[in-house]
PATORPA-448206 format. One record per residue: z, x, y negated of N, C-alpha, C in turn. Coordinates in pm, whole numbers, plus 32768, in hexadecimal, padded with zeros to 4 digits. Each point is the difference from the previous one (the first is absolute). Example, Ala and Ser with C-alpha at 12.3 -4.5 7.8 and 13.67 -1.06 7.14 Angstrom:
830C8527823980007FA77F898000805A7F887FB87FDD7F97800680527F8980497FB37F93
END
This chain:
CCD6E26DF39A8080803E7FDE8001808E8036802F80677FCF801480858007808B8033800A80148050809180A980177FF87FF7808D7FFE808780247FDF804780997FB77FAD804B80767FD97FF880627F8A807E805D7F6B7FF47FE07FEF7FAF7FA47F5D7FEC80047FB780797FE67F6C8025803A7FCC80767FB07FCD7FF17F83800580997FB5800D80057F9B7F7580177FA57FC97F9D7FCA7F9B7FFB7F9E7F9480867FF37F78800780537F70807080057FC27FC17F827FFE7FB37FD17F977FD27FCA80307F957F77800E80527FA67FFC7FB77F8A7FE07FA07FB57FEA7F637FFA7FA27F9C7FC780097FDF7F8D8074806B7F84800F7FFC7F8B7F8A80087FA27FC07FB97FC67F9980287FC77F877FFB80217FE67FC580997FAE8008803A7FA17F387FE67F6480207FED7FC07F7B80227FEE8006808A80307F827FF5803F7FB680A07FA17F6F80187FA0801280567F957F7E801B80347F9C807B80037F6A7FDA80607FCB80407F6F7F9280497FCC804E80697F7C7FB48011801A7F6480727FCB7FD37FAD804D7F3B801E80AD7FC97FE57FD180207F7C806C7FC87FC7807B7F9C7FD97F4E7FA4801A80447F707FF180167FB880928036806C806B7FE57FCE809180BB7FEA802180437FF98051806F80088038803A805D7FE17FBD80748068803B80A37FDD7FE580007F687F94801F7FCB7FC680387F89804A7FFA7F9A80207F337FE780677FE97FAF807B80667FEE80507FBA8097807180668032800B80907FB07F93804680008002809C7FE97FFC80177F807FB07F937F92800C7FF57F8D807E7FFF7FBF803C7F9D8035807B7FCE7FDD804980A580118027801C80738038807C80027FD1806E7FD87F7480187FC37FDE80987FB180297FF37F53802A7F63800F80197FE57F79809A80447FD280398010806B80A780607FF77FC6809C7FE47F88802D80427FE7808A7FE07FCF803E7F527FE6805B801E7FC7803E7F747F89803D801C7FAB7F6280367F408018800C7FDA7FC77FAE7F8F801F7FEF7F577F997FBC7FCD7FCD80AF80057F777FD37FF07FD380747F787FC97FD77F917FDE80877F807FF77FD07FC37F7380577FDD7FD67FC37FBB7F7280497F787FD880017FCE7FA5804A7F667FF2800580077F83803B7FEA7F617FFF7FD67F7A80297F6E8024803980087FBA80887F627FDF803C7FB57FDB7FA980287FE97FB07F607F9B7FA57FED806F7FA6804580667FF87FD280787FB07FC3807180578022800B80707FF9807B80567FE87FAC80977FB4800B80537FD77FDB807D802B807E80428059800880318027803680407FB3804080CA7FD97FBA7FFA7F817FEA804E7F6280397FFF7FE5806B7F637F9C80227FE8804F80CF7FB27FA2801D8077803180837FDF7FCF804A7F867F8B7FD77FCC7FEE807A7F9C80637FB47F7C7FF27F87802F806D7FBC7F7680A580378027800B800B803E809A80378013800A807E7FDE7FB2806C80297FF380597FD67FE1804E7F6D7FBA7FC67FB2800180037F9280677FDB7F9880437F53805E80A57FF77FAC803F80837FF780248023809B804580617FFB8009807A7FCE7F81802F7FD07FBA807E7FAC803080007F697FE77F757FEF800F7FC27F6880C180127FFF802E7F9D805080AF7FF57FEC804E807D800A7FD88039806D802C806780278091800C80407FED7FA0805980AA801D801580408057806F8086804E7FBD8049802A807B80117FF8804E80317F80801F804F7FC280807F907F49802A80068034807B7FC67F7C801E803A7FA2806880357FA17FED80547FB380787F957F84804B7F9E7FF180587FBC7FB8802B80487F97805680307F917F9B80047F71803F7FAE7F877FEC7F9D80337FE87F807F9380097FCB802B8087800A7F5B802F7FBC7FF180977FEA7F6F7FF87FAD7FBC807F80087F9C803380547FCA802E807F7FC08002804A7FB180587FF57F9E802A80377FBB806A80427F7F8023804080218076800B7F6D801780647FC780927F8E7FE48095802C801A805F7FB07FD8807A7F6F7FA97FEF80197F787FC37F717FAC800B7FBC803A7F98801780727F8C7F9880377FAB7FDA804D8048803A805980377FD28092804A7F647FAC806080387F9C80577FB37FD980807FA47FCB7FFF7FE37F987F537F9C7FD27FBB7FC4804E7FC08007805E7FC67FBB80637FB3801180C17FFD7FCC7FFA80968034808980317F79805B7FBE7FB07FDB7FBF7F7E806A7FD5806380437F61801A7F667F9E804680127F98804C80968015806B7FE88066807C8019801E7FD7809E80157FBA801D807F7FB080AE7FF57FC480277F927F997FB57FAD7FB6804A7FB0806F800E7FAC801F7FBB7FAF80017FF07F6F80A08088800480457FFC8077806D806B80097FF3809A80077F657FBD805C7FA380CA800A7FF3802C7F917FC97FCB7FC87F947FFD7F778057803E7F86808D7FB38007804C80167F94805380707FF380068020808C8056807380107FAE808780257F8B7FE580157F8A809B7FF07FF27FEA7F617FF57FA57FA5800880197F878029803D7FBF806E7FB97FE38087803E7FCC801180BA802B8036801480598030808B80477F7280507FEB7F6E7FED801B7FBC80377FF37FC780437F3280357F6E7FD480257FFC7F81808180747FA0803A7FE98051807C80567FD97FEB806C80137FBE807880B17FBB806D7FBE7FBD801B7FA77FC97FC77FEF7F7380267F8B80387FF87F7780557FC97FB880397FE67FB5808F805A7FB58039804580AA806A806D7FDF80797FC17FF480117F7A804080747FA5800D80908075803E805E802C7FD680908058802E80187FB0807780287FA18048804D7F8A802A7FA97F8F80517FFD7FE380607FC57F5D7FF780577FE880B2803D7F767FEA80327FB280687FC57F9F80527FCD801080577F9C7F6A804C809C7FB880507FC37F9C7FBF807B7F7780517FB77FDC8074803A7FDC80657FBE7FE78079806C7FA2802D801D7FD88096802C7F7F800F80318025809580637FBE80408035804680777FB87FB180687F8C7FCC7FD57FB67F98807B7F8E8073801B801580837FF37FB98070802A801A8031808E807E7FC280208029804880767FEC7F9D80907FF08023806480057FBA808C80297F737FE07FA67F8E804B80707FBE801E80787FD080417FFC8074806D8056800B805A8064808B7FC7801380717F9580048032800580C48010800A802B8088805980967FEB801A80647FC07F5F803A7FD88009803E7FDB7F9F80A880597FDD804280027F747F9680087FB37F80807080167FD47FCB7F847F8280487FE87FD880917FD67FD180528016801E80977FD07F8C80197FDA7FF280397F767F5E80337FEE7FAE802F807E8037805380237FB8802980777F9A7FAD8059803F7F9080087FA07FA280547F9B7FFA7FDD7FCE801F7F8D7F5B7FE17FCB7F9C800D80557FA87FBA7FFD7FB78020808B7FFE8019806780747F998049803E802D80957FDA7F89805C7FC37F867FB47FFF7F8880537FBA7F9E7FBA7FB37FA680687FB97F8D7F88803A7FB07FAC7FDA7FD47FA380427FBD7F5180247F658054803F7FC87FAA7FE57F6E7FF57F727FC27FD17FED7FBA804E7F827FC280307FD07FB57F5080637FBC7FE97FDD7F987F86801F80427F577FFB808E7FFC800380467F8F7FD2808680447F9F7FEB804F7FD580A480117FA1802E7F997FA97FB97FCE7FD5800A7F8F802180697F7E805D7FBB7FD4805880117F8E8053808E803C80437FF3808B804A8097804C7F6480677FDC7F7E800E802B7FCB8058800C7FDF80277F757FDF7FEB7FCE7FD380127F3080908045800580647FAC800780B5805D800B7FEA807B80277FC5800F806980228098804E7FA780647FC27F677FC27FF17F8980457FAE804B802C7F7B80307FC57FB8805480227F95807580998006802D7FDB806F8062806F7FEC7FCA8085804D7FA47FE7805F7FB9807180207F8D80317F9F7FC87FD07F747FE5804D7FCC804D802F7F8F80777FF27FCB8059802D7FB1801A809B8068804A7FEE80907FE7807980017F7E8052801A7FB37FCB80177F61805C7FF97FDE80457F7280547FA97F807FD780377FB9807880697FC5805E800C8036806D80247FFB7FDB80D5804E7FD97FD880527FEC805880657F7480547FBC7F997FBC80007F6680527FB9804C7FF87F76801A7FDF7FA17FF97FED7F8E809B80317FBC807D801180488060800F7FD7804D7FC17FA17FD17F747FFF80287F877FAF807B7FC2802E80687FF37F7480857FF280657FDC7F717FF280007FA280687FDB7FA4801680417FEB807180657F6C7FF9807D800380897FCC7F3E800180477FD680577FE87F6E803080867FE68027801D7F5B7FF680917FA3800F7FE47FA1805B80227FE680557FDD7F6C806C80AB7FC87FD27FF17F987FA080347F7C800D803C7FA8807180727FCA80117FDB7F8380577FD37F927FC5803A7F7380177FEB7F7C7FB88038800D7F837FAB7FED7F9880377FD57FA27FF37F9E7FE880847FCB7F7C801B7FA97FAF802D7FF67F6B7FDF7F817FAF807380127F7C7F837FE97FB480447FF07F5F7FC47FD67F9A7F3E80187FEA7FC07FBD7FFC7F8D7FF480207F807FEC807E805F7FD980687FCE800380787FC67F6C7FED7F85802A807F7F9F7F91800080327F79803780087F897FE7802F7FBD801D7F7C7F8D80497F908039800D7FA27F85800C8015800D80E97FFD7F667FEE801B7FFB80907F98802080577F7780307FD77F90801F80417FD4807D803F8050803F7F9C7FE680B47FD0809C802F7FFA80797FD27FFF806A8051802B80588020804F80698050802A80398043805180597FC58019803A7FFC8053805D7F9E803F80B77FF27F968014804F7FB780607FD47F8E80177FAD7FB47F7E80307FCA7FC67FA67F7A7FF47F65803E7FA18004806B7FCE7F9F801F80837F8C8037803F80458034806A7F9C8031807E7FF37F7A800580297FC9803D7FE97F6D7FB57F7E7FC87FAC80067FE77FAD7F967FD07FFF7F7080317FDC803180A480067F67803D80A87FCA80068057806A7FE080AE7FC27FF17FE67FD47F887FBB80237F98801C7FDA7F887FD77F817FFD7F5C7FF6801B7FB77F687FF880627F8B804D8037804D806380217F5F807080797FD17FD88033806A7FAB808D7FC97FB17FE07FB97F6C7F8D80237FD77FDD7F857F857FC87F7A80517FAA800F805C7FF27F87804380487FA8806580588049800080A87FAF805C7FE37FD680897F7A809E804F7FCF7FDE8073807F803780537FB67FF9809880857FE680567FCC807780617FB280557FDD7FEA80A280397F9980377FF88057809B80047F6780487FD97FC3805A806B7F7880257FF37FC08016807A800D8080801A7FE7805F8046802B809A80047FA9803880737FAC805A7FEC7FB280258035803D805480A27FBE7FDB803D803F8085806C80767FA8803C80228037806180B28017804280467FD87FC1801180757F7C8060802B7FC28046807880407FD580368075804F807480527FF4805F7FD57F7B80427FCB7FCB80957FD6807F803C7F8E801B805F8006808680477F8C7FB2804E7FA67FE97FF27F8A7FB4802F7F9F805F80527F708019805D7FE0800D80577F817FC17FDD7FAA80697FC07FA47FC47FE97F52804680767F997FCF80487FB4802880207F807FD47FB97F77807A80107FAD7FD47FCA7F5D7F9B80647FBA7F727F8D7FE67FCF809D7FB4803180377F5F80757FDC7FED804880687FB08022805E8050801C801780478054806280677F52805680197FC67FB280247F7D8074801A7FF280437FB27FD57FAA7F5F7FEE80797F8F8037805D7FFD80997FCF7FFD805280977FF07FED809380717FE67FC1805B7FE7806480527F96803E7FF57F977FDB7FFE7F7A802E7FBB7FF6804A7FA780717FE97F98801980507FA1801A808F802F805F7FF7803F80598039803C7FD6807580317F587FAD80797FD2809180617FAD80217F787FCC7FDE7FE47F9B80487F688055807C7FD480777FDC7FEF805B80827FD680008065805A80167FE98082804F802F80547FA5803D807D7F937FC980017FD87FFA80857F6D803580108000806880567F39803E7FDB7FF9803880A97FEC7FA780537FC1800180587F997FAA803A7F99803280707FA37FBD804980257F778061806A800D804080397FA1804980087F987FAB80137F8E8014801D7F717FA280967FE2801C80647FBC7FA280797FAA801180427FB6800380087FD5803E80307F78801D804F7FC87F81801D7F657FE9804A7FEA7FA080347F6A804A806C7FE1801780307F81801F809280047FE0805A7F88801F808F7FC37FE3803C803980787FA1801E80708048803D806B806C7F8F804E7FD07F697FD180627F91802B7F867F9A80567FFC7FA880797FBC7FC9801380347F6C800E7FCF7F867FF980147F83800B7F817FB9805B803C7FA580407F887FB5808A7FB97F987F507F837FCB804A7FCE7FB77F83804C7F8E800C80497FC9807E80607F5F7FF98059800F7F88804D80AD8002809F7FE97FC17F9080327F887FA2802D7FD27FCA7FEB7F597FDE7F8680037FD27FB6801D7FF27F717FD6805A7FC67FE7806B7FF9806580757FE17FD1804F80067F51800B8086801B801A804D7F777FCE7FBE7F807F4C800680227FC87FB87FAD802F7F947FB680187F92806D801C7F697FF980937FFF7F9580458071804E808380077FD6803180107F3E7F82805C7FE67FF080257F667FBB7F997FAF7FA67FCA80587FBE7F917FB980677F7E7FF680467FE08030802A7FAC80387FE87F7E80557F9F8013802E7FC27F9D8043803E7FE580AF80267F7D800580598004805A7FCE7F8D807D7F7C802C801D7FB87FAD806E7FEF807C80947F9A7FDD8021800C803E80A97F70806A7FFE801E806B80607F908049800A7FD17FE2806D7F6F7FE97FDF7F948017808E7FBA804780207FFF807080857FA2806680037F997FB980567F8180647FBB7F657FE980447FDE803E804D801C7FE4809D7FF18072804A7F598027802B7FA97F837FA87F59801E801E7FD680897FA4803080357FA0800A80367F9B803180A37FFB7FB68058801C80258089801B807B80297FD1806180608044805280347FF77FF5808F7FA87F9F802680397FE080987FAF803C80708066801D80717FC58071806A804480717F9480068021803D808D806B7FE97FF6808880147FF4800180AA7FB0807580247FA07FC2807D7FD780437FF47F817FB880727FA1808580437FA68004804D8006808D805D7FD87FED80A47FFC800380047F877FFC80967FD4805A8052801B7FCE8072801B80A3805980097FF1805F7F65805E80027FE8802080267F7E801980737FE1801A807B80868042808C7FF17FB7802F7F9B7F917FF580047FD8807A7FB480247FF37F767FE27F837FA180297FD37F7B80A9802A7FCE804E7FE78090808D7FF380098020807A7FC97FC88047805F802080A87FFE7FF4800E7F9A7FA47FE87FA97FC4803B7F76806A7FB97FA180467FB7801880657FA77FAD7FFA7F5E7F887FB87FC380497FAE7F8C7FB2802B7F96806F803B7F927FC680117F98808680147F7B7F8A7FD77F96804C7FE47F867FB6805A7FA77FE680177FD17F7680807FBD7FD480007F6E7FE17FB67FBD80447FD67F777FD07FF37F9C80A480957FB97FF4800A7FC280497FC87FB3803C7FBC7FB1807E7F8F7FA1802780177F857FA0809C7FBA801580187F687F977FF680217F92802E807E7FC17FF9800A7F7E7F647FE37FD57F9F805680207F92803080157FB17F7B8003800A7F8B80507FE47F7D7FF180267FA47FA9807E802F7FD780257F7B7F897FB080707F757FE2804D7FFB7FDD801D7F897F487FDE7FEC7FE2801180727F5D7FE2802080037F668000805C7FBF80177FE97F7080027FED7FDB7F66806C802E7FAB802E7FF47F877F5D80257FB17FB18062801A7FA7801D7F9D7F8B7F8180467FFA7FE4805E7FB37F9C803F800D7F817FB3805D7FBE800F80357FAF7F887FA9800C7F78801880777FEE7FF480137F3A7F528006801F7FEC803A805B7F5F802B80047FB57F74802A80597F9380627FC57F7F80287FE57FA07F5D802F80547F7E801D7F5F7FA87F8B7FCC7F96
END
């Protein structure tokens, strides 16, 4: 959402081919959906067409497509036990994709390109909230450092290439996201999804509780990734600096009272049990928002709302 102070539009995307790299991902979707309100040629590419992972093939797409604008939300994700089981995946395949791409986009004469990055870049201790600034002020979390360092490699060469190359090339750190297309597999996802699911199952099976990783103490920041797109949109317009920006709800919840919540939308009306053998993670993660604020962009998608609508496509997507 954008209020009567927001700044006012550098960068034109009228007309512009707009590459929406991982499309069919969470964000990717998300951004689709919302460039579909603009007046782009929006441009797509499926892994099984493009390996994203092999540079002279990316490079040549990009020679061939030619696009303006490039929004990089193809990455590796998951939740804690993916990161900790498959931490080689988790570095390479994030390095790889993001020296691609951006290295791709010079060569090519790309106007534009956005690297998405993830707010598990910063300390895990780092003061709260969180201020860009902290980047590199303190060691990561232990069980996604992986996935944090490819993060940071990422946005330090956007500005490297920004700086030698004069490529307006800016970066977004995210908090948690959620909403229509999120991963729901309990092996590989993030603690939303994942506990959505197990409310959902234990209420078709008329069990008598569900399990919950952790405490439940840690206070964690979710945004809807509708609300990301738009913002994304947003700095693309608006925004041509080296520094990266934050993007969150600027609201935090402990993981007990989201589970709760959870249970509450699902309706499932048994007992929670936390696992206290079972890592906690950080233990609070909260963006500070000035800088986005200032610029006039703040997020309009309520946490319950935000869940009953992600439940709702879960449903349609479970049938």
């Amino acid at each position: 959402m954008i209020d009567g102070d927001t700044a006012k539009p550098t960068y034109d995307l009228s007309g512009k081919r707009v590459w929406v790299a991982g499309h069919r991902g969470l964000v990717g979707a998300a951004l689709v959906r919302r460039l579909e309100r603009e007046s782009v040629e929006l441009l797509t590419v499926g892994k099984d067409e493009l390996d994203l992972r092999r540079q002279q093939n990316v490079e040549n797409w990009m020679r061939s497509e030619k696009p303006d604008v490039v929004i990089m939300a193809a990455a590796k994700v998951g939740g804690i036990q993916a990161n900790v089981t498959q931490p080689a995946d988790f570095i390479y395949d994030n390095l790889v994709i993001e020296t691609n791409i951006v290295h791709g986009a010079r060569l090519s004469g790309v106007e534009k390109l956005l690297l998405l990055g993830s707010t598990c870049i910063y300390p895990k201790l780092a003061p709260q909230p969180i201020r860009e600034e902290f980047l590199l002020t303190g060691p990561l979390e232990p069980t996604n450092q992986w996935y944090a360092v490819a993060k940071i490699a990422g946005i330090k060469l956007a500005q490297a290439y920004r700086r030698q190359f004069g490529c307006d090339f800016i970066s977004a750190q995210p908090t948690n996201l959620y909403g229509p297309g999120d991963n729901f597999d309990l092996e590989t996802s993030h603690v939303l999804p994942a506990l959505l699911r197990k409310a959902h199952e234990a209420k078709v099976k008329g069990a008598a509780s569900v399990s919950v990783w952790g405490s439940g103490t840690p206070l964690r920041e979710f945004l809807h990734v509708d609300d990301l797109a738009d913002a994304l949109v947003f700095l693309i317009e608006t925004y041509s600096d080296e520094d990266p920006v934050n993007v969150g709800s600027g609201t935090e919840i402990t993981i007990a009272d989201l589970a709760r919540t959870i249970l509450d939308v699902v309706g499932y009306r048994g007992e929670l049990v936390f696992d206290g053998s079972k890592s906690d993670g950080t233990p609070r993660k909260l963006v500070d928002m000035s800088k986005l604020d200032a610029m006039g962009w703040h997020a309009r998608i309520g946490l319950k709302e935000g869940l009953a609508s992600t439940y709702e496509w879960f449903l349609t997507a479970s049938k």
